[in-house]
N, C-alpha and C positions, 0 to 999 in steps of 0.2 A: 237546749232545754233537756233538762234529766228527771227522772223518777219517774214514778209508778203511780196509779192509784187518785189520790185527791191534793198528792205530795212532788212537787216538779223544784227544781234547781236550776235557775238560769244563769248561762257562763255569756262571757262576751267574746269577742274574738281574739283577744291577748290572753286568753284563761292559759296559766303554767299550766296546769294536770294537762289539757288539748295541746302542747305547743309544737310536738313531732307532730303529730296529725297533721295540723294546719299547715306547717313545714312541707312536709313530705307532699300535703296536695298541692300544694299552691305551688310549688317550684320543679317536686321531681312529676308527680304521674299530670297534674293538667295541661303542661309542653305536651305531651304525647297522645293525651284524651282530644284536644282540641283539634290537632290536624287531621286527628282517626275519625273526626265527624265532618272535615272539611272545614274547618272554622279556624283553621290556624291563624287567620287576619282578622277574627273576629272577635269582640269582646265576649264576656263570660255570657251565656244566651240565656243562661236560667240563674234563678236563687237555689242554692242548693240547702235545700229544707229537708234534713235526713237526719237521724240516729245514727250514728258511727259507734261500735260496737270493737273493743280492744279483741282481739283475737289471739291475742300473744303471751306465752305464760308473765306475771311480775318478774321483770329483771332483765327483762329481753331489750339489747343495745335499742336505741330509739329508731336509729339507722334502718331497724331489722324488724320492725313492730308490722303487725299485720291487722286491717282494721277490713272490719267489714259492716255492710249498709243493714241497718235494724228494721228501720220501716221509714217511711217519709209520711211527714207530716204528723208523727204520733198517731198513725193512723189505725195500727194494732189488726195486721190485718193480711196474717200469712209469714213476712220479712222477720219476724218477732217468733218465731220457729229455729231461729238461729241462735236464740240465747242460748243454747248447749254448748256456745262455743266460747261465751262470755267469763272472762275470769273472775272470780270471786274469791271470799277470802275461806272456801272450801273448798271450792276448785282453783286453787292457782294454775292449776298443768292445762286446765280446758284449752280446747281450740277447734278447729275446722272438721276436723276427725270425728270429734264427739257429739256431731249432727246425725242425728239419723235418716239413714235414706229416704223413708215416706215423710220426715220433717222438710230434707232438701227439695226433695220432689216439688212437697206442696210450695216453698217459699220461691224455686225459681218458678211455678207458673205464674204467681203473686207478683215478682221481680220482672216477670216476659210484660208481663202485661202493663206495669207502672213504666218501665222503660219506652215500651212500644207510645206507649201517650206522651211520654216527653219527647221523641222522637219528630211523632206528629207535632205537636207543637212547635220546635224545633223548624224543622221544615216548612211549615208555614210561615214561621215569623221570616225566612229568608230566602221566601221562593221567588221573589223581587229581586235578587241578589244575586250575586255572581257565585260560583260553583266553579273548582278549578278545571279546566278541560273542557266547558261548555259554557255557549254559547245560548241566550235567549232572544228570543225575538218575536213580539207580539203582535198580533192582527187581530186587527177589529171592523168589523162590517156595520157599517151607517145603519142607526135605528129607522124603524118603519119608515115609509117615507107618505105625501101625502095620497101619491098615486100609487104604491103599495098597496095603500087600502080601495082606491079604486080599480085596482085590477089593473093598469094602463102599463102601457110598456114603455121603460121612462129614457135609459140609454141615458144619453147625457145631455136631458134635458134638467135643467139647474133649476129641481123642486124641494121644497124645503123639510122637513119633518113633520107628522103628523104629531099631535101630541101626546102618541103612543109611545112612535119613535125617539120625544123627548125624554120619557118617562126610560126608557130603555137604556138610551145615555149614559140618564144620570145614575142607574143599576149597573150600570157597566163601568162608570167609574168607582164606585164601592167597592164592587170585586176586585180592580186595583189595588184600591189601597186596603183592602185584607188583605191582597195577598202580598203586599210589601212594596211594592213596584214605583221607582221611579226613574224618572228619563232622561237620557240625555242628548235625545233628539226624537222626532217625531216626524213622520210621510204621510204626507195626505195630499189629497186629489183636488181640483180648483171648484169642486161642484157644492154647494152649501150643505147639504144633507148629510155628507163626509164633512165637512170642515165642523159643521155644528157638532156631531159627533165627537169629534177628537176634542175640541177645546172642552164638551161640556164635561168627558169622562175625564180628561185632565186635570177640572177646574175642582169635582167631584173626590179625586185622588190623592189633593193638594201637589198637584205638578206644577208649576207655574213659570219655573226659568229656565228654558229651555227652549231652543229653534223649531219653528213650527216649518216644515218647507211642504211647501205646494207644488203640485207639478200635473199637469194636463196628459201626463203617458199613465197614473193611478183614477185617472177617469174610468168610470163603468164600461162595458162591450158598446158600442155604438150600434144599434137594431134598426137606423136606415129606416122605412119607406113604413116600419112597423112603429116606431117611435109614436108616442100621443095614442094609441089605439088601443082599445079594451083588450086585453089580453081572451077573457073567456068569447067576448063579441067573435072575434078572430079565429079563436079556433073553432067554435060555431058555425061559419063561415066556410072554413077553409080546412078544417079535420082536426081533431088532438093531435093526430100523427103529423102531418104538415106544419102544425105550428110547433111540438116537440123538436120535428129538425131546422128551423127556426133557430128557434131557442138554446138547442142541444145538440145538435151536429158539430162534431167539433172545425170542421174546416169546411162550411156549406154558410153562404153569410146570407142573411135575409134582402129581399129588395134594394138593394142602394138608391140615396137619393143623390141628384146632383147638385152641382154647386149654384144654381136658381133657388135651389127650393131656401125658404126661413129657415126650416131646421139643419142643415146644413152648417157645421160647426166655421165653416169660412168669413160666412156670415154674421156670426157672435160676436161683439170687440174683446170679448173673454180671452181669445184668440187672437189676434191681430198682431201679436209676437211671435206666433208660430208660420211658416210654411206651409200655403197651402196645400201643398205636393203631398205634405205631413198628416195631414187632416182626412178623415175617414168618412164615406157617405154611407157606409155600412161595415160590419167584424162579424165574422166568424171567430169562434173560440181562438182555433189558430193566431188568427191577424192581431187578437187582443194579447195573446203571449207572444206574439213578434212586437209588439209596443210598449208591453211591459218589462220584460224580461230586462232589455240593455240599462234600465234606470235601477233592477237590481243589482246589477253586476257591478253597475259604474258608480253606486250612491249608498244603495240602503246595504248592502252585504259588505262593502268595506269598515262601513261604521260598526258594524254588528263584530267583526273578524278585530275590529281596535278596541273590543269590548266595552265599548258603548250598550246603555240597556235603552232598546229601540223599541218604538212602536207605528205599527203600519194599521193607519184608519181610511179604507178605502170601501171596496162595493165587489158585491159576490162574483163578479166577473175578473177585476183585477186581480183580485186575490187567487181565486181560483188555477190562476196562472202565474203566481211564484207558489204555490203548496206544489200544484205539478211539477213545477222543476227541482222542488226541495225532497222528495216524494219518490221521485223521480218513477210519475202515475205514465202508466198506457196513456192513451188519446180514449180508449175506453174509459177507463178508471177512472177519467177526470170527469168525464162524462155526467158520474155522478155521485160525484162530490157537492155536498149542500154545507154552505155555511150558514149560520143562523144571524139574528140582525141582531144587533150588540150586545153578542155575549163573547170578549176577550179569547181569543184562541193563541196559547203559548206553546211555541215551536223551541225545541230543543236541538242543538247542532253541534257536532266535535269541532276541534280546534280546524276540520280541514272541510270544514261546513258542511258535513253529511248529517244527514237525519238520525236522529235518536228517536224523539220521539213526540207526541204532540198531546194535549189537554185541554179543555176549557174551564171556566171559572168559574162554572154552575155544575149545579145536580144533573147529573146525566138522564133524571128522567124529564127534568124541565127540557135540557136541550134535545132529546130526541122529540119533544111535540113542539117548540119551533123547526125543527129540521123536518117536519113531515108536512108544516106548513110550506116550508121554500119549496117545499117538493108537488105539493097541490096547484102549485101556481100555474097559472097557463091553460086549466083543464075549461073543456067547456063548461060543468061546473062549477066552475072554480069560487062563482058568487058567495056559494055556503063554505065554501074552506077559506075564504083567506086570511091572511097572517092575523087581525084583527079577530078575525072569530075564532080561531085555534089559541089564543092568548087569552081572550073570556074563558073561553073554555080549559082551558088551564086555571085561571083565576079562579072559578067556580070550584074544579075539583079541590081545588086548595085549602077553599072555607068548606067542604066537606070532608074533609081531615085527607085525603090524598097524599102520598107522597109524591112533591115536584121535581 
């Protein structure tokens, strides 16, 4: 589209007068644009809705023409500072030269700033996507669960979602598919909580063809002898500090049960494929990353390294032990690491699976008040903090204009 004023000229894309232009972008400079943004396997990612502006005096071989960006969108709006450069049939000679510096000034901040937003777009629309040299690989922790909101210590007892943690899911599948993301395999734990999780952010994403695998080593820590018990009852009981090393000690495991008790995973048919010898009556942080780790190594990190785009829907204990070893966290460090309950955490890895770098798929201010929730839990009062009431209370701040 051309002209000025209340006066425009629309060309189409075989317009003779455009035909170097179109030429020159489409064959010599977009090969070299596309790779320089990582998209060289990628089709064209935007409409290119711009003012191309000749730059070159009349005469100049077509080969040799210099064009440059006027404004996008006819939006008149800084980029339009470059007509100094614009050939006319008074200026034939104008060019690049005959901008003036407080003109160029003001138009590349106008140019910083329209590029920086297509950029971001850009990037979002293909943060699902593979990127040369890295590696992604998602983790998601099971929305609330129903004993979450009872405070109880659940370990791998197989309780189902509350309908918070439904509601959480189906939020965590959205974030998916804004952010682009889909799968070609998928890890989760035999426990429902985690399974309902994964299919419903899946189902949420539109993921749908793709191997679901289960496995009883992405089970939660097993908490032994505390399993079924009120978490604030217990520390009440027994001291914040006693149930913190409990809970938080990375190699001190709580009460073990033995293979009499019902809880007792031996006793589950869930089980009944597995080795009892295999089977846990209690974990320390430790004994859950000696359980978890060899089913990264052997399973989820090969598929991730064949660049497969993976997603791992398990529980803040298993998790917690592949971040540590991806992290590569002290026994302190992990200590206290707080995942929050289904909000997408996307891990970034070089081609020789080291860490770059990690994000979630919320407003960081949303996820620092569930992470201060994970973090209340346990306390003797923890009645008034738990995850349910920090999630109102989030909600509340919301509808009084807060930012989440």
């Amino acid at each position: 589209v051309g002209g000025t004023g209340s006066f425009y000229t629309y060309y189409g894309p075989e317009e003779v007068k455009f035909k170097s232009l179109t030429t020159n972008f489409l064959e010599r400079d977009l090969p070299k644009v596309m790779p320089a943004l990582g998209l060289g396997d990628e089709p064209v990612p935007l409409w290119w809705t711009t003012d191309f502006i000749l730059a070159s005096p009349v005469g100049t071989p077509a080969a040799e023409e210099k064009w440059i960006v006027g404004e996008f969108n006819c939006s008149c709006v800084g980029l339009s500072k470059c007509l100094a450069a614009y050939c006319q049939d008074d200026t034939p000679n104008a060019c690049y030269n005959d901008i003036s510096a407080s003109d160029l000034a003001e138009a590349d901040v106008y140019g910083s700033i329209m590029g920086a937003k297509a950029m971001g777009i850009m990037t979002k629309s293909k943060m699902g996507g593979g990127t040369p040299g890295v590696f992604r690989v998602v983790f998601l922790r099971h929305g609330e669960s129903d004993w979450n909101v009872k405070n109880i210590f659940t370990g791998w007892a197989d309780v189902d979602l509350s309908e918070n943690g439904k509601l959480e899911a189906v939020e965590a599948g959205r974030m998916l598919k804004s952010a682009g993301f889909k799968f070609n395999i998928v890890f989760t734990s035999v426990l429902r909580r985690a399974i309902r999780t994964a299919w419903t952010a899946l189902m949420e994403s539109d993921n749908f063809s793709m191997p679901v695998i289960n496995t009883w080593r992405l089970n939660e820590r097993h908490y032994g002898g505390l399993q079924g018990l009120n978490k604030g009852e217990t520390a009440a009981k027994h001291g914040d500090d006693q149930v913190k090393i409990w809970r938080r000690s990375y190699d001190i495991p709580p009460p073990s049960i033995d293979h009499s008790d019902p809880r007792h995973p031996c006793n589950d048919p869930l089980y009944r494929h597995v080795p009892k010898a295999a089977l846990p009556g209690a974990e320390s942080l430790a004994l859950t990353v000696a359980r978890v780790l060899p089913f990264w190594f052997d399973t989820i990190a090969p598929c991730v390294m064949a660049g497969k785009s993976v997603m791992v829907a398990a529980h803040g204990n298993s998790l917690r032990a592949i971040c540590k070893y991806i992290e590569g966290m002290s026994e302190a460090e992990v200590l206290e690491l707080n995942i929050p309950t289904g909000v997408p955490l996307v891990y970034e890895l070089d081609t020789n699976m080291n860490f770059i770098q990690k994000y979630y798929l919320m407003d960081p201010a949303e996820v620092a008040k569930k992470l201060q929730a994970v973090a209340n839990q346990g306390k003797a009062a923890d009645g008034k903090a738990s995850i349910t009431a920090a999630i109102l209370k989030a909600q509340d701040d919301k509808t009084s204009g807060a930012v989440i």
